[in-house]
N, CA and C atoms as a LAMMPS dump frame, in Angstrom:
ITEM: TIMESTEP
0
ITEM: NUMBER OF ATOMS
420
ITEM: BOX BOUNDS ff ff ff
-5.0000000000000000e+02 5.0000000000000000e+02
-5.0000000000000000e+02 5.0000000000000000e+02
-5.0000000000000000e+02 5.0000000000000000e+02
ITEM: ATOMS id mol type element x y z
1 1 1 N -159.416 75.564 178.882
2 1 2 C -158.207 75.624 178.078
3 1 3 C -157.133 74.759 178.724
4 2 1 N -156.493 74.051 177.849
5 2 2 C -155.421 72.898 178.419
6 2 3 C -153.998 73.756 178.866
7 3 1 N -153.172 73.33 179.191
8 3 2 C -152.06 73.904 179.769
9 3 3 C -151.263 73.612 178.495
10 4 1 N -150.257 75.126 178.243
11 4 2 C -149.562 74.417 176.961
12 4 3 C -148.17 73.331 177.565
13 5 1 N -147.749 72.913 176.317
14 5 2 C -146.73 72.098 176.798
15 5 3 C -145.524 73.26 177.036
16 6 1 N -144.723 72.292 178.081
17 6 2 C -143.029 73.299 178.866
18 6 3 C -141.878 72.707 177.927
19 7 1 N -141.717 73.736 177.418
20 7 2 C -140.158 73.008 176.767
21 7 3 C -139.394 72.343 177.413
22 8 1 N -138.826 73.217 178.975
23 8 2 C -138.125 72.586 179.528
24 8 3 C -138.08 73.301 181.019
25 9 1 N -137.009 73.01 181.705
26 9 2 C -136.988 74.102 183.417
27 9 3 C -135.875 75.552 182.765
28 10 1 N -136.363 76.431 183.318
29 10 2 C -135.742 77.414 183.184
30 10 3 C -134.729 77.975 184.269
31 11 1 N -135.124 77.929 185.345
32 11 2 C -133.613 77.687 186.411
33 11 3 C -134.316 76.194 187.031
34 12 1 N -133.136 76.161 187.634
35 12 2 C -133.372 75.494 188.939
36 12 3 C -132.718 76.011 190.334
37 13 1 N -132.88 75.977 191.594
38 13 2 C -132.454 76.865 192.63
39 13 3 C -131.559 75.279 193.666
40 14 1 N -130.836 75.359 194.22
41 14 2 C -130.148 74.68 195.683
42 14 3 C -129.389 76.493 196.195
43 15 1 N -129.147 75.561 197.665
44 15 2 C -129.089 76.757 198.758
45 15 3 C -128.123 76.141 199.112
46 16 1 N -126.833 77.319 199.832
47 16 2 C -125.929 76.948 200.568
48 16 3 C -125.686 78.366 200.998
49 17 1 N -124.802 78.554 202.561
50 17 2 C -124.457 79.553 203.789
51 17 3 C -122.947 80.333 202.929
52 18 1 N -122.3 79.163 201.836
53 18 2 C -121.026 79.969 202.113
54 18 3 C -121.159 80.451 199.994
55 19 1 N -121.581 81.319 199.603
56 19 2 C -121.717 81.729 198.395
57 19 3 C -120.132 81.338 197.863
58 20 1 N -118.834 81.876 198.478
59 20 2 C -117.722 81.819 198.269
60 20 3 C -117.098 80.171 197.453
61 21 1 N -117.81 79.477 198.355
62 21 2 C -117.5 78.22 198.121
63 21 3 C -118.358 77.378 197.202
64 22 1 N -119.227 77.838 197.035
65 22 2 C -120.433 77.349 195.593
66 22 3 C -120.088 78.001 194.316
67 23 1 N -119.595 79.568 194.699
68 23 2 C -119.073 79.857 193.212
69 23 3 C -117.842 79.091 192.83
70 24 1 N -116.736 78.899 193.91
71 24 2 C -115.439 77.672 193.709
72 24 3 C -116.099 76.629 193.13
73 25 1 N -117.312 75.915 193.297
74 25 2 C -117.259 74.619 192.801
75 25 3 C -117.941 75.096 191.457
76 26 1 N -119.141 75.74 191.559
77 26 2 C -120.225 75.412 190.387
78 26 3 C -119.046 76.068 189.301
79 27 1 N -118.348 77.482 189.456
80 27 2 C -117.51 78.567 188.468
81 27 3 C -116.244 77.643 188.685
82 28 1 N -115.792 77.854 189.574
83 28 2 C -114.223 77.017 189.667
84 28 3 C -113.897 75.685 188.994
85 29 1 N -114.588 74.65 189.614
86 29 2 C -114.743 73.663 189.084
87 29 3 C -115.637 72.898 187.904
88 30 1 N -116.468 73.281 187.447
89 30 2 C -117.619 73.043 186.946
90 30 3 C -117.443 73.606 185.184
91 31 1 N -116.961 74.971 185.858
92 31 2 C -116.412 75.913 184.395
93 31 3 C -118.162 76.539 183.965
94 32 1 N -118.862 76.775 185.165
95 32 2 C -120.114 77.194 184.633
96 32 3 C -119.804 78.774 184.935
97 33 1 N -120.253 79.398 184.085
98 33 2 C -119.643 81.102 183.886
99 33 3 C -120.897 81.689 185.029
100 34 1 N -120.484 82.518 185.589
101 34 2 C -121.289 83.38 186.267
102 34 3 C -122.355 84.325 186.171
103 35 1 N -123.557 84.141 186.18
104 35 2 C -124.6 85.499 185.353
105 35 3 C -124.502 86.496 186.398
106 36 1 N -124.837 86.685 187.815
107 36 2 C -124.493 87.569 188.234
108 36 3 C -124.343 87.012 189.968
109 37 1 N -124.195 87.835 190.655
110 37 2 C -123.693 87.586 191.968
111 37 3 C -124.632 88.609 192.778
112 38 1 N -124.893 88.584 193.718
113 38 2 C -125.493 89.518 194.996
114 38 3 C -124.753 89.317 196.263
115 39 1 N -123.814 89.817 196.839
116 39 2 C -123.198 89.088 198.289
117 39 3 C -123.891 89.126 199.04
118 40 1 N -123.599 88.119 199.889
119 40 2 C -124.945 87.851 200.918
120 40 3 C -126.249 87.093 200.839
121 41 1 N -125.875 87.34 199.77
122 41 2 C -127.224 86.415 199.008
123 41 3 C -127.914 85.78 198.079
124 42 1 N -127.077 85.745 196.731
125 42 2 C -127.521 84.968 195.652
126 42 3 C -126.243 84.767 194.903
127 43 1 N -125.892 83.706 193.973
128 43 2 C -124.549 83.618 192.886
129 43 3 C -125.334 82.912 191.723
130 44 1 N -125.545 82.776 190.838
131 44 2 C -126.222 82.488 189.459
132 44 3 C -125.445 81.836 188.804
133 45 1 N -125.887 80.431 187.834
134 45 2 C -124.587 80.429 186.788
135 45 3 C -125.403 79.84 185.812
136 46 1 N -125.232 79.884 184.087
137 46 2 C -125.657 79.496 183.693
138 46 3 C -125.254 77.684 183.083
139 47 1 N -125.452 77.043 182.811
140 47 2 C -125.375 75.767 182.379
141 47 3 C -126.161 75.506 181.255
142 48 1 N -125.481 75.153 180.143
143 48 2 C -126.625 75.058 178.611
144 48 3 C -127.692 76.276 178.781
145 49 1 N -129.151 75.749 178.713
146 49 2 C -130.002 76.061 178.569
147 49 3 C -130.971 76.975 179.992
148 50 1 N -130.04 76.539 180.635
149 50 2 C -130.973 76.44 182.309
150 50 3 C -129.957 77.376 182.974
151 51 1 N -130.368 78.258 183.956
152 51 2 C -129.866 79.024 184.812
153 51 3 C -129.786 78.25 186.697
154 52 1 N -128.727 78.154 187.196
155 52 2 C -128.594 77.44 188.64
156 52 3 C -128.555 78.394 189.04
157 53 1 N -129.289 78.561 190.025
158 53 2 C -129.428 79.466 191.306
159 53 3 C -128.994 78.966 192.579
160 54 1 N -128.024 79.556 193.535
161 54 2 C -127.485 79.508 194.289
162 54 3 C -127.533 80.153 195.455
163 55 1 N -129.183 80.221 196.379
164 55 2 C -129.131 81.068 197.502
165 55 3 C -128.954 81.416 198.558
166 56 1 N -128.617 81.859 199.331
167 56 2 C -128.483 81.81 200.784
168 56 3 C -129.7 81.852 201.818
169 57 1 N -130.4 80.465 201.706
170 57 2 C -131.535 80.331 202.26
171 57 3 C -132.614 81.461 202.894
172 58 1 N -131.901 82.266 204.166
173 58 2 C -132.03 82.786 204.882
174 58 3 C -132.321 84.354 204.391
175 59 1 N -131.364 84.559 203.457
176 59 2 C -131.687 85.806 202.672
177 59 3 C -132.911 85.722 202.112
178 60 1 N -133.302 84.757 201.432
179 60 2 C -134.52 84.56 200.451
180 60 3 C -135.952 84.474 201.397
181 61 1 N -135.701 84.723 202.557
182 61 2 C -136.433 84.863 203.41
183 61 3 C -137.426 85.873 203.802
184 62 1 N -136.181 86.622 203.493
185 62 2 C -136.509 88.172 203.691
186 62 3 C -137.406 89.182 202.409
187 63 1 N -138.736 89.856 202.775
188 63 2 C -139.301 90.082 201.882
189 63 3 C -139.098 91.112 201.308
190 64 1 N -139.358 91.17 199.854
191 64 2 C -138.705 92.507 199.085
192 64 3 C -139.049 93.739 199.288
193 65 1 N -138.03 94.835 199.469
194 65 2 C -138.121 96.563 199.483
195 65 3 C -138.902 96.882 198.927
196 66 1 N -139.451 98.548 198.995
197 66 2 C -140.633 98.635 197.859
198 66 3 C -139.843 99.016 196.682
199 67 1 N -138.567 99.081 196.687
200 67 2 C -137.918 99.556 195.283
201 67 3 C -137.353 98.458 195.074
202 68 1 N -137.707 97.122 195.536
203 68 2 C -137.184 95.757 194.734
204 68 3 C -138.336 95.279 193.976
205 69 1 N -138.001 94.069 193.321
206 69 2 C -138.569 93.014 192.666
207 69 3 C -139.596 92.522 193.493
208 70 1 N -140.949 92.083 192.865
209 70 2 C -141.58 91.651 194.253
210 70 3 C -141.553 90.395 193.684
211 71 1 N -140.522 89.53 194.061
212 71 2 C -140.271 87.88 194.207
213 71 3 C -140.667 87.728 195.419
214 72 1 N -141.467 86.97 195.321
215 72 2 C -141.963 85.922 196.728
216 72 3 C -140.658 85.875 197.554
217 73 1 N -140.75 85.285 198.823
218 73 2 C -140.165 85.178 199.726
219 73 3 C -140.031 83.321 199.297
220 74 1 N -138.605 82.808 199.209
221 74 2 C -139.031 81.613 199.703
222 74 3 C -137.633 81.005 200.351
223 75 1 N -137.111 79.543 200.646
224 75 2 C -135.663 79.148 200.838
225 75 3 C -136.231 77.795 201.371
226 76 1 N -135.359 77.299 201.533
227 76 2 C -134.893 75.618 201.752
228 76 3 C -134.308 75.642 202.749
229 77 1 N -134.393 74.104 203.138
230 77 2 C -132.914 73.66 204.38
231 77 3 C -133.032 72.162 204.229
232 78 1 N -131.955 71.769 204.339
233 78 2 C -131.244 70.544 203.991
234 78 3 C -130.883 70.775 202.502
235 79 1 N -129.998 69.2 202.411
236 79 2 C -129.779 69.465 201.368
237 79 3 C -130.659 68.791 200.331
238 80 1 N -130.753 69.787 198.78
239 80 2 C -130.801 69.585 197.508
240 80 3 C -130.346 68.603 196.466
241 81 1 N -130.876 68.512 195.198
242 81 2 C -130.618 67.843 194.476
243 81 3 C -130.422 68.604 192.955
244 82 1 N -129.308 68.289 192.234
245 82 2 C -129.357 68.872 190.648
246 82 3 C -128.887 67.553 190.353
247 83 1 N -129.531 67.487 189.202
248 83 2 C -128.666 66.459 187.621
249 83 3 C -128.415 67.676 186.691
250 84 1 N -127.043 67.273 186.354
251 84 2 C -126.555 68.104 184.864
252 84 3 C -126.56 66.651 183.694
253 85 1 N -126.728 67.36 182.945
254 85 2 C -127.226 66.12 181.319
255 85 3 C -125.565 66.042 180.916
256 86 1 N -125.422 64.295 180.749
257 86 2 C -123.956 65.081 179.976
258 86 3 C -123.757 63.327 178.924
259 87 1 N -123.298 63.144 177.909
260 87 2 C -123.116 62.1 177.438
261 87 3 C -122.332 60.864 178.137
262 88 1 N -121.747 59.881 177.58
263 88 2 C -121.061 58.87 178.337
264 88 3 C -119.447 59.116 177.879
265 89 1 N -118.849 59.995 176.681
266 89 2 C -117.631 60.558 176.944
267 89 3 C -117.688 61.608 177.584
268 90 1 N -118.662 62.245 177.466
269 90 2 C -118.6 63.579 178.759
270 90 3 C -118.151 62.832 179.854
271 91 1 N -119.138 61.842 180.29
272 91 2 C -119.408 61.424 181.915
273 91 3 C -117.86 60.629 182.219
274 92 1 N -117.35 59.811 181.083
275 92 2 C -115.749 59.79 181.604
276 92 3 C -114.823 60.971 181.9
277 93 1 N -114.969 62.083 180.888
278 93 2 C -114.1 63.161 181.175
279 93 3 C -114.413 63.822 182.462
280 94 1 N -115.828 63.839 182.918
281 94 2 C -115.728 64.263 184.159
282 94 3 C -115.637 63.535 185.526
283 95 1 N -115.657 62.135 184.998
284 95 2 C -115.116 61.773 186.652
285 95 3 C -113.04 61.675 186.523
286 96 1 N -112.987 61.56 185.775
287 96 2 C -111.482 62.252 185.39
288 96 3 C -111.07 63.8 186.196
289 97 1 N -111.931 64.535 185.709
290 97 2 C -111.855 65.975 186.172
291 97 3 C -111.911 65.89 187.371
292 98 1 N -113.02 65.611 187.746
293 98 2 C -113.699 65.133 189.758
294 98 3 C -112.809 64.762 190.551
295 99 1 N -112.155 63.556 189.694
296 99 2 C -110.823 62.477 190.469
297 99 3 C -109.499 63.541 190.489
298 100 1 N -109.087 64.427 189.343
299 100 2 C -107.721 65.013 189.449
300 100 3 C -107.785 66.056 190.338
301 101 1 N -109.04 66.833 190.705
302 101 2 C -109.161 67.721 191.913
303 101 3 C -110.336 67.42 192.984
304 102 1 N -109.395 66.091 193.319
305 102 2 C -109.877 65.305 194.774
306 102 3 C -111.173 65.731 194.85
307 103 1 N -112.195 65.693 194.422
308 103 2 C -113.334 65.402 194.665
309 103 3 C -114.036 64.186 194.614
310 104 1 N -114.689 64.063 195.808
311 104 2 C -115.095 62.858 196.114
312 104 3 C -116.485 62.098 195.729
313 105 1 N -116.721 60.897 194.519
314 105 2 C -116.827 60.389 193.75
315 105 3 C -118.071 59.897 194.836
316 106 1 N -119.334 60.155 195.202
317 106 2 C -120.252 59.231 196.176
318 106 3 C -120.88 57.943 195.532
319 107 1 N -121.122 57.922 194.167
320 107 2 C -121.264 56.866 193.752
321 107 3 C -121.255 57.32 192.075
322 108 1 N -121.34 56.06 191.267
323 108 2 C -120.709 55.723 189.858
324 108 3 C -121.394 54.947 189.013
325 109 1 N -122.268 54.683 188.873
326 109 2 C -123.539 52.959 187.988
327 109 3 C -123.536 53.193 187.307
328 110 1 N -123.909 52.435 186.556
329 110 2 C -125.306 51.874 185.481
330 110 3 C -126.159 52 185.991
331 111 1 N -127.631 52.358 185.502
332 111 2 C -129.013 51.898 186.193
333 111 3 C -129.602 50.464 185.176
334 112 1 N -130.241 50.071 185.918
335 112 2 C -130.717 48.748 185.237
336 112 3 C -130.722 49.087 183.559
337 113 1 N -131.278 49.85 183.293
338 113 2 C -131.891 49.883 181.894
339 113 3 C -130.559 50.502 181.016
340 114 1 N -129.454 50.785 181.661
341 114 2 C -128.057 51.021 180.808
342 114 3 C -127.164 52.755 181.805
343 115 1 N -128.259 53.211 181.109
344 115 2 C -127.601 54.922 181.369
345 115 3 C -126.566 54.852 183.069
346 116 1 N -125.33 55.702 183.083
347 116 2 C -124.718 56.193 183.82
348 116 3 C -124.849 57.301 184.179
349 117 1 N -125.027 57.099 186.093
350 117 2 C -124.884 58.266 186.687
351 117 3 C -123.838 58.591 187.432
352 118 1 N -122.68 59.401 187.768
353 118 2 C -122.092 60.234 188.764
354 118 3 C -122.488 61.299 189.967
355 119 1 N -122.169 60.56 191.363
356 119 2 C -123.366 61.525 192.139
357 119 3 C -121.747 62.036 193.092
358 120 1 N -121.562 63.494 193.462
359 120 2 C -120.64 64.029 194.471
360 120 3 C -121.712 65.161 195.09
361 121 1 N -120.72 65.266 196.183
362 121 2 C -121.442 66.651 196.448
363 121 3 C -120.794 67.951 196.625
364 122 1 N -121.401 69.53 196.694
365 122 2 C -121.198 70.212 196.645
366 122 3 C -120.607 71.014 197.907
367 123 1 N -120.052 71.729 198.102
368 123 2 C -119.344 72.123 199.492
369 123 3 C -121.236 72.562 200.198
370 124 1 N -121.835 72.41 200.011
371 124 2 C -123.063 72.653 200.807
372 124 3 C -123.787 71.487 201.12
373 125 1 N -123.252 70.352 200.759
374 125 2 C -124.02 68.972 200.602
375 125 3 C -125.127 68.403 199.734
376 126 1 N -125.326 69.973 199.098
377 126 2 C -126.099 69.332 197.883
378 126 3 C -125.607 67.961 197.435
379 127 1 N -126.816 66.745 196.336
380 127 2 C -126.394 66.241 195.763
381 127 3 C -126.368 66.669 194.742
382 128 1 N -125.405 66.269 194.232
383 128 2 C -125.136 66.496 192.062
384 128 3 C -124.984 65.633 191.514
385 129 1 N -125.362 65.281 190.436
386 129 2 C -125.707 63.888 189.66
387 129 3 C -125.313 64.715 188.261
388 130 1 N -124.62 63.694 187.965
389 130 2 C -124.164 64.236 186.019
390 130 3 C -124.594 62.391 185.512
391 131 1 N -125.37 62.814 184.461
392 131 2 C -125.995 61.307 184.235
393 131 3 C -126.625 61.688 182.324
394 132 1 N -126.691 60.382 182.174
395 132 2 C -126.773 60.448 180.224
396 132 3 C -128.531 60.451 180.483
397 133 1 N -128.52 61.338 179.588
398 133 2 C -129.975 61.718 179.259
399 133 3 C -131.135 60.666 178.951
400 134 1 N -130.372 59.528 178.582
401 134 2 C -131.291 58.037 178.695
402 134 3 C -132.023 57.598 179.378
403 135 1 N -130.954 58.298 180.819
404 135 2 C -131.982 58.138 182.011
405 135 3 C -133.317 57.781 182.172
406 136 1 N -133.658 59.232 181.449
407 136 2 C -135.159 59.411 181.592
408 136 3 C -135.88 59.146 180.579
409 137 1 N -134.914 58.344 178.858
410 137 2 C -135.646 58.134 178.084
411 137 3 C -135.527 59.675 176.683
412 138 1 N -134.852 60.26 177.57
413 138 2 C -134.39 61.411 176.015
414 138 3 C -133.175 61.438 175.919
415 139 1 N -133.608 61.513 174.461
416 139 2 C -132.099 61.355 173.326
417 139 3 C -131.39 62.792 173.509
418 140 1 N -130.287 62.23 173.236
419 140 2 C -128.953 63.117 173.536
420 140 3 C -129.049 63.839 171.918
């Protein structure tokens, strides 16, 4: 039996130490609403379609209670990567946004074949990329 086809990703996960300061950027800045929070160890947000996960590496380490969830154990170190999908008036309004609360702009293109990307990073060093869906060849 073949594998069916994936619509799409359903979360995606990056890791950072200070939860406080990832909910400031992704909720604060970002305007992505919060699904739920765990202190110490997880902040969630949703974006369109897709859920960002936000963990504290080290927590995710640790294997589940017998009255928890039995999620695997897993976590990262260094930093991550997200792209958020956004059009080419989106992608002006947000390096607008980026620029009026001093956030720092790491780079700005065209890629050969047209599409624009915006890459900053996150108080954890993630990279973040907001880039037109052309990118990869799908229509907006």
């Amino acid at each position: 039996m073949a594998m069916p086809d994936l619509p799409g990703v359903l979360e995606a996960a990056l890791y950072a130490d200070d939860l406080d300061a990832a909910e400031a950027f992704y909720h604060g800045l970002l305007g992505l609403p919060v699904v739920i929070r765990k202190d110490g160890r997880h902040v969630f947000f949703k974006a369109g379609q897709t859920i960002v996960l936000v963990f504290r590496a080290e927590a995710t380490k640790v294997p589940p209670g017998d009255d928890d969830l039995p999620v695997p154990t897993h976590g990262a170190t260094g930093e991550g990567h997200l792209c958020f999908a956004a059009s080419a008036a989106q992608l002006d309004d947000i390096e607008t946004h980026l620029k009026a609360n001093n956030v720092p702009i790491e780079a700005d293109f065209n890629w050969p074949h047209g599409p624009r990307s915006i890459y900053v990073r996150d108080p954890a060093g993630n990279s973040i990329e907001f880039a037109e869906p052309a990118l990869w060849g799908i229509e907006e």
